[in-house]
ROTOR-62624 format. One record per residue (C-alpha): residue in three letters; residue number from 0; z negated, x, y negated. Coordinates in steps of 0.2 Angstrom, whole numbers. Each point is the difference from the previous one (the first is absolute). Last residue first. Layout:
// residues N
 type seq     w     u     v
  ALA NUM     Z     X     Y
...
***
This chain:
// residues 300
 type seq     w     u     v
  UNK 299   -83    49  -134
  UNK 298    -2    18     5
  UNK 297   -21     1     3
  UNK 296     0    -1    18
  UNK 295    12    11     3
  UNK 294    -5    15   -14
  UNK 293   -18     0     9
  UNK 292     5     1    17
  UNK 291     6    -7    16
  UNK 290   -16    -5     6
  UNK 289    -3   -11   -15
  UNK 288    15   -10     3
  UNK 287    -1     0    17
  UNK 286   -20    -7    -1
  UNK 285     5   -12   -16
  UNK 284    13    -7    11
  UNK 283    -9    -4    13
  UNK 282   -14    -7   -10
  UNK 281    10   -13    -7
  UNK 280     5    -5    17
  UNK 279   -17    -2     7
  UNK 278    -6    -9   -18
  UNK 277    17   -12     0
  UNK 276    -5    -7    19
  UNK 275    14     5    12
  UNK 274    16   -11    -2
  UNK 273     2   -15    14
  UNK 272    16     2    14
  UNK 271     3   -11    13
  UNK 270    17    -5    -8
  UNK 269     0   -17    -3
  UNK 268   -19    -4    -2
  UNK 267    -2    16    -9
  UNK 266    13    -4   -12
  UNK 265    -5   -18    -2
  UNK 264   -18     4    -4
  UNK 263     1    13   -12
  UNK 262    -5    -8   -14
  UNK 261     1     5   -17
  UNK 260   -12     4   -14
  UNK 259     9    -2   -19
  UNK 258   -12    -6   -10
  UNK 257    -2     4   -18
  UNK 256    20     1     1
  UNK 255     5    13   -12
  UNK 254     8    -3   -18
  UNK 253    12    16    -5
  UNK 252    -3     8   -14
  UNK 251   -14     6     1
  UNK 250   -18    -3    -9
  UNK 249   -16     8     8
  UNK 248   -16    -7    -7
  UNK 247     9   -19     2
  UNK 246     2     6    18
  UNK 245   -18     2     2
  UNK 244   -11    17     1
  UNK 243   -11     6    14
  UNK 242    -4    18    -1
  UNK 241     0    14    14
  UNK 240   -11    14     1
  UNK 239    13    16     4
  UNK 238     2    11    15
  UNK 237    12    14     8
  UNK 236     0     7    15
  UNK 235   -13     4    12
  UNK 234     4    -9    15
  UNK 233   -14   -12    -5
  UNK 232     5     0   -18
  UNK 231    17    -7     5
  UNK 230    -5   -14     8
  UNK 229   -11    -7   -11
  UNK 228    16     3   -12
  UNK 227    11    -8     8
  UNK 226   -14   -14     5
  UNK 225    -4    -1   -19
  UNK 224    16    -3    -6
  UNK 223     6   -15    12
  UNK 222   -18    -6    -6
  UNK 221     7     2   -16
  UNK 220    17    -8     4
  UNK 219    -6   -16     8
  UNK 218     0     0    19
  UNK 217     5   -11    14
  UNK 216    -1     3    19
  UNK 215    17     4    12
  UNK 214    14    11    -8
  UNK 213    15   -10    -5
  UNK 212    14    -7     9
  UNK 211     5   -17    -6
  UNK 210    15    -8    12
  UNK 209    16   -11    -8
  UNK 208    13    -4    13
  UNK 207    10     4    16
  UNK 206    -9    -2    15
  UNK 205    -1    15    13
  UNK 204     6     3    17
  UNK 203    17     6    -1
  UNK 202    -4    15     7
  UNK 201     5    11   -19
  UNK 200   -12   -12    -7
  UNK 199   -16     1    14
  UNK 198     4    21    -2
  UNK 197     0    -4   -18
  UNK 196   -17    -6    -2
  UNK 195    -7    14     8
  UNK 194     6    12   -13
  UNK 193    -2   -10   -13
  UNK 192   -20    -4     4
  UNK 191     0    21     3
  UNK 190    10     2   -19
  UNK 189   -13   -12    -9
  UNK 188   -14    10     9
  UNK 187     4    15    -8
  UNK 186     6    -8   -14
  UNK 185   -18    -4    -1
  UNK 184    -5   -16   -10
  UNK 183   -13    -5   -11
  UNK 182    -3   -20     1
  UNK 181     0   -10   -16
  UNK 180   -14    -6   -12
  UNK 179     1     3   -22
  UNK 178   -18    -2    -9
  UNK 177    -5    18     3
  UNK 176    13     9   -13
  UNK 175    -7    18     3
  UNK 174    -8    13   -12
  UNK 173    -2    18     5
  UNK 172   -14    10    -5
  UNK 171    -4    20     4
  UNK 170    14     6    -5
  UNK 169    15    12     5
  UNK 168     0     2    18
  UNK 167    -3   -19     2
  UNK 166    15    -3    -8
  UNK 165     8     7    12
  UNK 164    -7    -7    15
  UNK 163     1   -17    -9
  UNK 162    20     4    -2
  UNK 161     4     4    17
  UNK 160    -9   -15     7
  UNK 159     8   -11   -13
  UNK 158    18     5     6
  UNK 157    16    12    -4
  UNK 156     9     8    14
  UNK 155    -7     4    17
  UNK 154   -19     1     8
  UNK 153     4   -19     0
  UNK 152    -6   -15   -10
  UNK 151     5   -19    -2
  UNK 150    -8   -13   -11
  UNK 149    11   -12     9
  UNK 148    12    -7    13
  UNK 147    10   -14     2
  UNK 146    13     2    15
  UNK 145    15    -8     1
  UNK 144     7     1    18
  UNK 143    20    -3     3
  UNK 142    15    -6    10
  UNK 141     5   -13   -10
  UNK 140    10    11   -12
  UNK 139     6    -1   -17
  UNK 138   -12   -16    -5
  UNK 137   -15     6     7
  UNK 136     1    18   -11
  UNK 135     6   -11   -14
  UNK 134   -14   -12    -1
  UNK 133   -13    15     4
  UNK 132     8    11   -14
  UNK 131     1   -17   -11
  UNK 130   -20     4     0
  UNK 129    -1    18    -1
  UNK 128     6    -4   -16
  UNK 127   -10   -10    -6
  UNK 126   -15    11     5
  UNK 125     6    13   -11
  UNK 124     3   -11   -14
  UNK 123   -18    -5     0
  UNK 122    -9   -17     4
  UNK 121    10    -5    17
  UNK 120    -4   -17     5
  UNK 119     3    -3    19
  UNK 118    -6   -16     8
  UNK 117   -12     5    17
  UNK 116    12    -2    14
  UNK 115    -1    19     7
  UNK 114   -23    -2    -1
  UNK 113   -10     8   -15
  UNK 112   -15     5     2
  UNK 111   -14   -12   -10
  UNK 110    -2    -9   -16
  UNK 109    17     0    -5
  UNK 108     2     3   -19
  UNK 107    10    19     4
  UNK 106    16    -6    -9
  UNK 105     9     6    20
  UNK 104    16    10    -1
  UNK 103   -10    15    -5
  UNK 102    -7     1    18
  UNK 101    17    11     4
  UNK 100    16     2    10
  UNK  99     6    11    14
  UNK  98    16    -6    10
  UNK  97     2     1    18
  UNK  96    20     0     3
  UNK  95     9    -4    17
  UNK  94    16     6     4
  UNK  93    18    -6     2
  UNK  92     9    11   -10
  UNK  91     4   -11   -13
  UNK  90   -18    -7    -1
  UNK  89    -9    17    -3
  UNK  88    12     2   -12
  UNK  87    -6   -18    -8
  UNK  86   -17     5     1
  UNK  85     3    18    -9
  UNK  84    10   -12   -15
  UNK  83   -14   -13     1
  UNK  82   -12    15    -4
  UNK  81    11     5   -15
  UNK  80     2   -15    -6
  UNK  79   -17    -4    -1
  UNK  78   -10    13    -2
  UNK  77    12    14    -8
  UNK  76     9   -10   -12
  UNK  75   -15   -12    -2
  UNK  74    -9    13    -7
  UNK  73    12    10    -7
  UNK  72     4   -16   -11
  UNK  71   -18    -3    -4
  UNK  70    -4    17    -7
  UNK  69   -13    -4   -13
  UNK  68   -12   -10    11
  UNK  67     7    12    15
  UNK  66   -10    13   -10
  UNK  65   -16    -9     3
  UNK  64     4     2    21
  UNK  63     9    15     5
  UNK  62     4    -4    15
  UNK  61    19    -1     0
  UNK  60     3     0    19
  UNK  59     6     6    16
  UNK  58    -8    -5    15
  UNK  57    12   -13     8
  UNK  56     0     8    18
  UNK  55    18    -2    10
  UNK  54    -2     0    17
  UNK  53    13     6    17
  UNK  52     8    11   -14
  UNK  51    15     9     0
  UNK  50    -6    13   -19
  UNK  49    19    -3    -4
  UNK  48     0   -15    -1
  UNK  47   -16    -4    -9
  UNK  46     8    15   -16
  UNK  45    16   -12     0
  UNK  44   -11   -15    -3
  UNK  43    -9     6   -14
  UNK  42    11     9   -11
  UNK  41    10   -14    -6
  UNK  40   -17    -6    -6
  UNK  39    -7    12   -13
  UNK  38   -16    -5    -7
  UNK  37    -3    -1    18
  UNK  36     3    20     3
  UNK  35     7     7    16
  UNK  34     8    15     3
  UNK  33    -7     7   -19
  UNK  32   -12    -4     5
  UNK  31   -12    -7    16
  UNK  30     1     0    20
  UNK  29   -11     4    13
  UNK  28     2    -1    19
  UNK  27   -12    -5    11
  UNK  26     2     1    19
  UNK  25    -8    -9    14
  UNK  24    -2     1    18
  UNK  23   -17     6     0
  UNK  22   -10     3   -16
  UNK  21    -4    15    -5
  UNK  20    13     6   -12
  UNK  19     1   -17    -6
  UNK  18   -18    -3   -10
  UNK  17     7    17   -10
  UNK  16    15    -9    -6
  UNK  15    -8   -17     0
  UNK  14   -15     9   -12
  UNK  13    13     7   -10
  UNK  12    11   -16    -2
  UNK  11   -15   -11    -5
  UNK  10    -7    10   -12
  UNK   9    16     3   -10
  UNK   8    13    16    -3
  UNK   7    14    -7    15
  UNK   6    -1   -18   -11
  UNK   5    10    -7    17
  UNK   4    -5     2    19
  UNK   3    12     2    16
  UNK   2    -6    -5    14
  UNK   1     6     4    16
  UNK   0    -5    -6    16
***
């Protein structure tokens, strides 16, 4: 089985690249710019070809979340035509497509985790457009699994566990927005719950359709902070006290969800396959991290 992955720079796509050299029986394949670039889409489906995949993963995005509010063309260029443009390839040559997508299509006014058929209601450009990525993702090919995910970390790229370890380095206080719930997430783990997903996909055993995959347990972002950096003072790195603020204290752009917790029980239900509790995943990475250095796990 071979799965070819988009976005070859992101989270997701180095965690499947290194999830794939130990798994049995399947091989990941990353692919990115110049050969493939959403905002560019007559590049996309001849850079698919030519990788041969068995399964296309969707992971390429613009992420970038407050500038989105004054990019909203590149946005959606890349979100959402661009994603239906790697479904639609995916399509053509007669292969499935799992798709990432994001808690931000949700308002965050639910009282509890959200469930697949909970209304969508995006407050930020960013999240509206990962919004018509899921309808054009679905629309381009019915072979496919959208997965919502959030709050994701890795020991790769740009994350909130990299940037409280270095912040922490350089003062003694950090303050954290505490009134905004989610579930932190390991691409680590998002790549395994992939990884097993598609073997069901690529055997013809898995239902197409909208599935939230996100780390099990639910957190604000200070607490997030403190067990990051709990963590990190036990293995001897570094520490800081952390403050609770609210999001009126810390004014962006973009409007987060309040509350963006989602289930996992369909996914695990279908696929036999549950994330690990957000502490024990979060502390995995904050072990590697630390164990590979100082300079590691402070680039952010």
């Amino acid at each position: 089985m071979r799965l070819v992955v988009t976005g070859r720079d992101g989270q997701v796509a180095a965690s499947l690249m290194e999830a794939g050299q130990a798994a049995a029986g399947a091989e990941v394949v990353a692919i990115g710019r110049p050969q493939l670039d959403l905002a560019r889409p007559e590049t996309v489906i001849e850079a698919i070809a030519a990788a041969k995949p068995d399964i296309v993963v969707s992971a390429a995005a613009y992420t970038a979340v407050d500038q989105a509010e004054d990019e909203p063309d590149l946005a959606f260029a890349v979100n959402a035509v661009g994603a239906g443009k790697v479904a639609q390839a995916a399509a053509r040559l007669g292969v499935p497509v799992i798709h990432l997508s994001t808690d931000y299509v949700f308002d965050g006014t639910a009282a509890g985790a959200y469930v697949e058929t909970d209304a969508t209601a995006p407050r930020s450009v960013y999240g509206a457009s990962k919004l018509a990525g899921e309808q054009a993702v679905a629309s381009a090919n019915p072979r496919h699994l959208i997965l919502r995910t959030a709050w994701v970390y890795s020991p790769f790229g740009k994350n909130f566990v990299k940037t409280m370890l270095k912040l922490a380095a350089d003062r003694d206080e950090i303050a954290v927005v505490a009134d905004q719930w989610g579930n932190p997430t390991s691409a680590l783990d998002i790549a395994d719950a992939i990884l097993h997903a598609a073997a069901q996909l690529h055997e013809g055993a898995a239902t197409s359709g909208i599935y939230h995959l996100a780390g099990t347990g639910e957190a604000n972002w200070s607490g997030f902070a403190r067990h990051i950096l709990d963590t990190s003072r036990v293995s001897g790195g570094p520490w800081a006290r952390v403050r609770d603020i609210a999001t009126m204290d810390y004014p962006t752009k973009a409007r987060r969800p309040a509350n963006s917790l989602l289930s996992n029980a369909k996914f695990a239900s279908a696929f036999g396959w549950n994330a690990p509790d957000w502490r024990q995943s979060t502390e995995a990475v904050v072990h590697r991290l630390l164990l590979g250095g100082t300079k590691q796990a402070l680039t952010a």
